[in-house]
C-alpha positions in Angstrom: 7.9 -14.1 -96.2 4.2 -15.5 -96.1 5.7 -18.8 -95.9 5.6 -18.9 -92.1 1.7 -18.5 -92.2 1.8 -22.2 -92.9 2.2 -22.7 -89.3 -1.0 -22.9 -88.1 -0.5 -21.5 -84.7 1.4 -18.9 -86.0 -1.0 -17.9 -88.2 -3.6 -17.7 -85.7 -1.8 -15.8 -83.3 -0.4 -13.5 -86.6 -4.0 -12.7 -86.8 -5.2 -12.2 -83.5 -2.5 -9.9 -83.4 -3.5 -8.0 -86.4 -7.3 -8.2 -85.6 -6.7 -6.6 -81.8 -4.1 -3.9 -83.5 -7.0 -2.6 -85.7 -9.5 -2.8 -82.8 -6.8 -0.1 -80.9 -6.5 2.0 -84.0 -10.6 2.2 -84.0 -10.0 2.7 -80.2 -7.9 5.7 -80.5 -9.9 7.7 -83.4 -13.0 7.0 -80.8 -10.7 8.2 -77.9 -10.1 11.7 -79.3 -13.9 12.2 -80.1 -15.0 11.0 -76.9 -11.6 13.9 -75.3 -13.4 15.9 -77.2 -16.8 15.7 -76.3 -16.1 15.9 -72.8 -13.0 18.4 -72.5 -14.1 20.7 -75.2 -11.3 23.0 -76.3 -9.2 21.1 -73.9 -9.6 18.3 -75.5 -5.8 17.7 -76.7 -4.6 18.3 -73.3 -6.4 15.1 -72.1 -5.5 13.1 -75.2 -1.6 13.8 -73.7 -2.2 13.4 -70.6 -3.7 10.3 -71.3 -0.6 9.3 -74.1 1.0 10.1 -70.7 -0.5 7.8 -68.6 -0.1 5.0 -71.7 3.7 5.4 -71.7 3.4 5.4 -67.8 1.4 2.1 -67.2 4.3 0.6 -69.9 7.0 1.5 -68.5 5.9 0.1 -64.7 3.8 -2.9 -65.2 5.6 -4.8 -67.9 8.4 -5.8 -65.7 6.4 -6.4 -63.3 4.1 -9.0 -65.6 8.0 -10.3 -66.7 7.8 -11.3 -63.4 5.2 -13.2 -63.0 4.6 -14.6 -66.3 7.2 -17.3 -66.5 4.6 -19.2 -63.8 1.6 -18.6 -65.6 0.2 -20.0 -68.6 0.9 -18.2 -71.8 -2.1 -18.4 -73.3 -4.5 -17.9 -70.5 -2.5 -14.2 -69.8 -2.9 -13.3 -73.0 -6.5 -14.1 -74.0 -7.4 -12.9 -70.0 -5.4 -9.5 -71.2 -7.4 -9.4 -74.0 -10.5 -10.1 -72.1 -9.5 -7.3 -69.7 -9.0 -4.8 -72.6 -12.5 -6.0 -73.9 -14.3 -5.2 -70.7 -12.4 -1.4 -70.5 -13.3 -0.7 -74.4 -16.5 -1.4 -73.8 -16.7 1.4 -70.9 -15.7 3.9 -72.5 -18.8 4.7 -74.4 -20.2 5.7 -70.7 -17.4 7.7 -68.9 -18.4 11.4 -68.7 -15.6 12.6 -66.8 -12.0 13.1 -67.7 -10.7 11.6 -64.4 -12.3 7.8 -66.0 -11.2 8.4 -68.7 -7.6 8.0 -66.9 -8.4 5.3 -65.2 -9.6 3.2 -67.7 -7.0 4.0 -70.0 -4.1 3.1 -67.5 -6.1 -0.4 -67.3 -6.7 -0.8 -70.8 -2.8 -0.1 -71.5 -1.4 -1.9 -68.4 -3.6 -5.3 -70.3 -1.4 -4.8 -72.8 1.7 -4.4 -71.2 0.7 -8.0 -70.0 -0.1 -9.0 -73.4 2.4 -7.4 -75.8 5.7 -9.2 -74.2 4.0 -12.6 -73.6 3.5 -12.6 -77.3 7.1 -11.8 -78.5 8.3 -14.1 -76.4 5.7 -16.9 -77.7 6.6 -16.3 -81.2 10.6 -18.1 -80.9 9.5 -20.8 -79.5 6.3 -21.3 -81.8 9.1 -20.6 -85.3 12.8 -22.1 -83.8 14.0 -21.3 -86.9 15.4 -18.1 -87.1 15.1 -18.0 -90.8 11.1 -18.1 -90.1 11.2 -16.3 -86.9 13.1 -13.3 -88.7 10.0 -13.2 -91.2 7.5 -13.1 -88.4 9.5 -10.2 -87.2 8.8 -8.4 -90.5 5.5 -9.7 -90.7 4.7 -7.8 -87.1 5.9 -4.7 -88.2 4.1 -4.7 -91.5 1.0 -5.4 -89.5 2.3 -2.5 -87.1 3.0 -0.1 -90.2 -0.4 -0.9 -92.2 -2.7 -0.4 -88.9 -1.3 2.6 -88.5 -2.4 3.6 -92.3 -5.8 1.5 -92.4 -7.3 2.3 -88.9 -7.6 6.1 -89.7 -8.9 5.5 -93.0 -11.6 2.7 -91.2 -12.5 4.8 -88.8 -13.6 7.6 -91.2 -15.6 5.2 -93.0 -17.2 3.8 -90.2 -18.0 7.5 -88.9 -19.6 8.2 -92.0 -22.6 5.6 -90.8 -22.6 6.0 -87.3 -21.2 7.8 -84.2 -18.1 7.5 -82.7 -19.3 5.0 -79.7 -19.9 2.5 -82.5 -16.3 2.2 -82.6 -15.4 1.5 -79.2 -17.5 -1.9 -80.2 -15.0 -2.5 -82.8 -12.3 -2.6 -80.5 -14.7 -4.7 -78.1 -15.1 -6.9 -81.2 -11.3 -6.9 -81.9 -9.8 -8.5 -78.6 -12.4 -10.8 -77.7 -11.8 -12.5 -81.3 -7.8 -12.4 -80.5 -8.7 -13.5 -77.0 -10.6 -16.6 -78.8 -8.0 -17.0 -82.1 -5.5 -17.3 -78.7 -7.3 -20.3 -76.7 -7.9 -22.0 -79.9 -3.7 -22.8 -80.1 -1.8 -25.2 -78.2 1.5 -23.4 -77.5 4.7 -25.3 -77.1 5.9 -26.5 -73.2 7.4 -23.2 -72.0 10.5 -23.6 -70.4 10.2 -23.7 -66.4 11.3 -20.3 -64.6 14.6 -20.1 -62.8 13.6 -19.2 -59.6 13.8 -15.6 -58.4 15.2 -14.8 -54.9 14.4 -11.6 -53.5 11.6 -9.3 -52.9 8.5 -7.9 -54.9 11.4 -5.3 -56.2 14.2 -7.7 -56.6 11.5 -10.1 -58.6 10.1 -7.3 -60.9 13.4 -5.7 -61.7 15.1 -9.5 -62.4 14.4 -8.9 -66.0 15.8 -5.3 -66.5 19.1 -7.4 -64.9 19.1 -9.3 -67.3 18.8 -6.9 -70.3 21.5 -4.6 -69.2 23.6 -7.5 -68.3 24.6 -8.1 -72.1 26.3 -5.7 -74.2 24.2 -6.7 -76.9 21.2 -5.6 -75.1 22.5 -2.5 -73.7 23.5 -1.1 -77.2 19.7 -2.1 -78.2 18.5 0.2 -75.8 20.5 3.1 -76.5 19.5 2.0 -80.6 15.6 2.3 -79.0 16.5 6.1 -78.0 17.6 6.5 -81.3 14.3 5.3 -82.9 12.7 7.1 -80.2 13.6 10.7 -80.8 12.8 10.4 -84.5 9.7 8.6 -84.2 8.3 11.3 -81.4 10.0 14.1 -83.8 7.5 12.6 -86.8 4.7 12.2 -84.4 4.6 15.3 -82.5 5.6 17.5 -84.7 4.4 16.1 -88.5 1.1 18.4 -87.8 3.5 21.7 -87.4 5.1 21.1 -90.1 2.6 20.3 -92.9 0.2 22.8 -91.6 2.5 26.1 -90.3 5.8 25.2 -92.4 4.3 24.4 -95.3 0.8 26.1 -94.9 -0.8 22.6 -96.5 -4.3 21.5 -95.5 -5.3 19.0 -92.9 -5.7 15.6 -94.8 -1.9 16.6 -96.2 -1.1 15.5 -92.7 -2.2 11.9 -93.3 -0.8 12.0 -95.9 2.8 12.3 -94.4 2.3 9.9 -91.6 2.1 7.0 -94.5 4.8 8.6 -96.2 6.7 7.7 -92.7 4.7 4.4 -91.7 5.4 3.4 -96.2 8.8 3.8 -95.1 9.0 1.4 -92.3 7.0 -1.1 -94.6 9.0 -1.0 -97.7 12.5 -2.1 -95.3 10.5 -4.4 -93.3 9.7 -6.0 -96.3 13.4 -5.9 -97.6 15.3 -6.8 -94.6 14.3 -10.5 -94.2 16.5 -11.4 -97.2 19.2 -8.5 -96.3 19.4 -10.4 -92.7 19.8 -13.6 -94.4 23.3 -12.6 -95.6 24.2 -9.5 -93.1 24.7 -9.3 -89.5 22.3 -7.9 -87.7 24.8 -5.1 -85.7 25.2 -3.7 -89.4 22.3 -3.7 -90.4 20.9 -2.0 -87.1 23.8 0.0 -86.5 23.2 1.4 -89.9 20.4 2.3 -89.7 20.9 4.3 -86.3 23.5 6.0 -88.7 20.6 6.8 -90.9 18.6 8.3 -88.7 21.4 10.7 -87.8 21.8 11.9 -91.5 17.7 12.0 -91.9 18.1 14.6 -89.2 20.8 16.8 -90.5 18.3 16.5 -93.6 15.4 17.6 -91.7 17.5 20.5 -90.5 18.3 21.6 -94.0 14.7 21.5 -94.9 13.8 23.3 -92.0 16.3 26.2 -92.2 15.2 26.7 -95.8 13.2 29.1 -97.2 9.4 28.8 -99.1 9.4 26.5 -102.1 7.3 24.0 -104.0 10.3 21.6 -103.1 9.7 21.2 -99.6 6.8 19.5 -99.4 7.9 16.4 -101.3 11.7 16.6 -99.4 9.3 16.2 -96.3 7.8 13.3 -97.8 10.7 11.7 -98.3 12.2 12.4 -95.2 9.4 10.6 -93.1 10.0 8.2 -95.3 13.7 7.8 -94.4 13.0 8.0 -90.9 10.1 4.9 -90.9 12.8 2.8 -93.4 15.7 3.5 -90.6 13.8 3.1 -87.9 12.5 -0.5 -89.1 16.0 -1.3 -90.0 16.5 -0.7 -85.7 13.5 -2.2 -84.8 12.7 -5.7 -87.1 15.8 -7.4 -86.2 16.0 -6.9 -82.2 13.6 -10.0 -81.4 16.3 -12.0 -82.9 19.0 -10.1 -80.8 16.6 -10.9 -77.4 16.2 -14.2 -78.8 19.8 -15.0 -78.8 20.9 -13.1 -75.6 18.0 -14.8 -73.4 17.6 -18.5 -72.1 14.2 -19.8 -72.9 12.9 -19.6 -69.3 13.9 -16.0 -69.1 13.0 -14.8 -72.8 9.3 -13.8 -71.1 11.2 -11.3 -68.6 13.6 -10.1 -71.1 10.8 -9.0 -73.8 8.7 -7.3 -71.1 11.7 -5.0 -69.8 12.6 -4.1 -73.4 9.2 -3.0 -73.7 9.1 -1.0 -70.6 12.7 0.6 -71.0 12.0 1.1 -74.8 8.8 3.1 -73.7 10.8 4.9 -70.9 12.4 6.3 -74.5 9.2 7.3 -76.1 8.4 9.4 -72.1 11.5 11.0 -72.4 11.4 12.1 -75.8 7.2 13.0 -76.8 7.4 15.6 -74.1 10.8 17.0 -75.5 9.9 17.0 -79.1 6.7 19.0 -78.1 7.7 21.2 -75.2 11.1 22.7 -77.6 9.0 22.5 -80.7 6.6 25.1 -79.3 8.9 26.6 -77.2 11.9 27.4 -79.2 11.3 26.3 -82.9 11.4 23.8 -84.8 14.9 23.8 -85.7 15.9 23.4 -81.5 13.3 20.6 -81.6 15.5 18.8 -84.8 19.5 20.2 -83.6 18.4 18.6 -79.7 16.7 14.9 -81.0 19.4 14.9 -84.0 22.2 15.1 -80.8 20.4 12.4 -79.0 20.0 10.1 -81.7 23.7 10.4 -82.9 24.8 10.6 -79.2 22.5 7.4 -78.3 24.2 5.8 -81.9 27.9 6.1 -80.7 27.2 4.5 -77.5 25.6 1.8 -79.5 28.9 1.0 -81.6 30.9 1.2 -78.3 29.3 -1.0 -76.6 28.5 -3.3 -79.5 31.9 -3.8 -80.3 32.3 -5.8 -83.7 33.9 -8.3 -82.3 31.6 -9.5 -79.9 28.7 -9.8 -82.6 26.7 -13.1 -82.2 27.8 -15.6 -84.3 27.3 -19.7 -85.5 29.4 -22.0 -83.9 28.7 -25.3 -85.9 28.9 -28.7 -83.8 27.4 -32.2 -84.8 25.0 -34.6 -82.7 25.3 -38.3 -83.3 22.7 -39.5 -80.6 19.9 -37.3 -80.8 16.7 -38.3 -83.4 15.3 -36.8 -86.3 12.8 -34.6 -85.5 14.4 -34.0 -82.0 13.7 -30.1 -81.3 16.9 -29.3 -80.5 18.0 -29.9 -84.0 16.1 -27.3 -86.0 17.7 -26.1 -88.8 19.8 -28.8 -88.6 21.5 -31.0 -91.3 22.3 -34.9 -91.7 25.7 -35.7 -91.7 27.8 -38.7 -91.8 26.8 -40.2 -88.0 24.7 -37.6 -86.6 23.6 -34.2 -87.6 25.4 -30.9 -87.6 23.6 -27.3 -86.9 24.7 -23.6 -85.2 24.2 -21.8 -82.2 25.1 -18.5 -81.7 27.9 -17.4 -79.2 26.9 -14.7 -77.0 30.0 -12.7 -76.2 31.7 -15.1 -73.3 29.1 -18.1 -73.8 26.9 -20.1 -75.7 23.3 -20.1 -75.5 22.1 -23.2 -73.2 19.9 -25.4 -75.0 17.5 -27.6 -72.7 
């Protein structure tokens, strides 16, 4: 897997990526001290209302940045996003009401709405083998996984020698070396834009067209509700469980968000081999299928009475849940890859971002609002139905049939080292490498 690091663009972009991810985990233990020091007892209202206002700033400006960013250069949108994010962290330490705090965080998240798809859509053309590209993939949510588990731990240690504000440095710290790892690359000539008729509207929504045109696309989205409703389930609710279920102290909570983000790791480690020899619709249609029996699981454990068993059964079901949910998530670059021409990949990343996030709105506020509301067990019975419901749809309209495949032809009068024949192989007169079919089509090459 740590072959592709041999790249040296990729590798520098690998790590600004990883260096800005640890700067937002920094950000966010800092965000919930600074809520607190200014909301008091209120202070988790703000920190939703401000997860709120994340999703939001997703969910509308990332198509609109799909937009735009096919005319702009790659690396100057993302190092300015990261500049832009730099300039917000740094901010924060001074903000002493919670309307700013709303503000800034809407600017700080719409940056990386900006940032976040220009990146994934970098990455194919940077690795054009999909071998390599399908290790990045893991790679990225490794990276995504372990920030999740070394942030927290980070942050404490940090706190330990200084107050919280110290920590929105970090983060300051964090993008503007991303912003300079970016600048130092020279990206490959990104395709030119097909132009887009239309209004502001017609313009921003061009990409969403595009991802619902496919049926490969569609079924990823209703496979991103899937991973939604578990992941917000684990999220919103791991807190409930350890501490009221279970009656477990406070750091047992950490301790079952790893089991759930050493989950994810352990199959995004796995799956670059198991995609080397299975199609990608069973892998991820598997694992939506997981997910489904980690529920009925959870329900089990829920509906069960006290015992010293539950609390390692909880363990391992957060663990299920981060292993399915990775076996969703790692392969659908490759799935956007194939369904998107290069000049439109930039448009098609950004509106699976912002219709993946419209997801995570719809099901945070569920998870919490029946969780509180009616139980735990509604909160489990009305996810587990959305996730098997969102599952079905995906195998209907991902028919088998229809799954991308190689179609092998041969070039005889194009040169070695031409880009169009990666992965290719010498034959007698030319050279002979797939493509994947795309339902009706075949992915244009230019």
């Amino acid at each position: 897997m740590l072959s592709v690091l041999r790249n040296r663009t990729y590798r520098r972009l690998f790590t600004a990526q990883v260096i800005a991810l640890v700067g937002t985990g920094l950000s966010t233990v800092a965000l919930g001290l600074l809520a607190y020091d200014i909301a008091g007892a209120d202070a988790g209202s703000v920190l939703g209302t401000a997860l709120a206002i994340k999703m939001v700033a997703y969910v509308a400006i990332a198509p609109a940045i799909g937009a735009v960013a096919g005319r702009l250069p790659r690396r100057w949108l993302m190092a300015g996003a990261d500049l832009v994010r730099a300039a917000v962290a740094l901010t924060l330490p001074f903000v002493d009401q919670v309307w700013q705090v709303y503000v800034l965080i809407f600017l700080l998240q719409s940056a990386s709405a900006a940032f976040t798809p220009t990146f994934q859509a970098v990455i194919p053309d940077v690795l054009p083998a999909e071998r390599d590209y399908t290790r990045a993939l893991s790679l990225s949510r490794l990276a995504y996984d372990t920030e999740s588990l070394f942030s927290p731990a980070l942050a404490a240690a940090l706190l330990s020698l200084m107050t919280y504000n110290w920590l929105f440095l970090g983060t300051v710290a964090g993008f503007l070396a991303s912003a300079v790892l970016v600048v130092s690359v020279i990206l490959p000539k990104q395709a030119a834009p097909e132009p887009l008729g239309g209004g502001a509207y017609s313009k921003a929504t061009a990409g969403m067209r595009l991802f619902l045109a496919g049926p490969h696309l569609r079924a990823l989205l209703a496979l991103d509700l899937a991973v939604a409703a578990a992941g917000a389930m684990v999220t919103v609710n791991t807190v409930v469980y350890v501490r009221d279920e279970l009656e477990r102290g406070a750091a047992d909570v950490s301790l079952a968000l790893g089991a759930y983000g050493g989950g994810s790791m352990v199959a995004a480690l796995l799956l670059p081999r198991v995609l080397d020899r299975v199609r990608d619709r069973t892998v991820m249609l598997r694992g939506a299928l997981l997910l489904t029996l980690v529920f009925a699981a959870l329900g089990a454990l829920t509906a069960a009475g006290a015992g010293p068993w539950r609390w390692p059964a909880l363990l391992l079901t957060w663990a299920a849940f981060g292993a399915a949910g990775s076996m969703v998530l790692t392969p659908a670059g490759r799935l956007i890859r194939r369904s998107a021409p290069p000049e439109a990949r930039t448009a098609a990343f950004a509106a699976q971002f912002s219709l993946s996030h419209s997801c995570w709105l719809l099901t945070y506020p569920l998870a919490g609002r029946l969780g509180a509301a009616a139980g735990l067990q509604s909160a489990v019975v009305a996810l587990g139905l959305i996730t098997l419901t969102a599952g079905l749809v995906a195998v209907r309209l991902w028919p088998a049939a229809q799954e991308p495949g190689p179609v092998e032809h041969e070039h005889s009068d194009l040169r070695a080292g031409h880009p169009h024949l990666v992965d290719a192989v010498r034959v007698r007169g030319g050279w002979r490498h797939s493509h994947h079919a795309l339902g009706d089509g075949l992915h244009a090459h230019r």
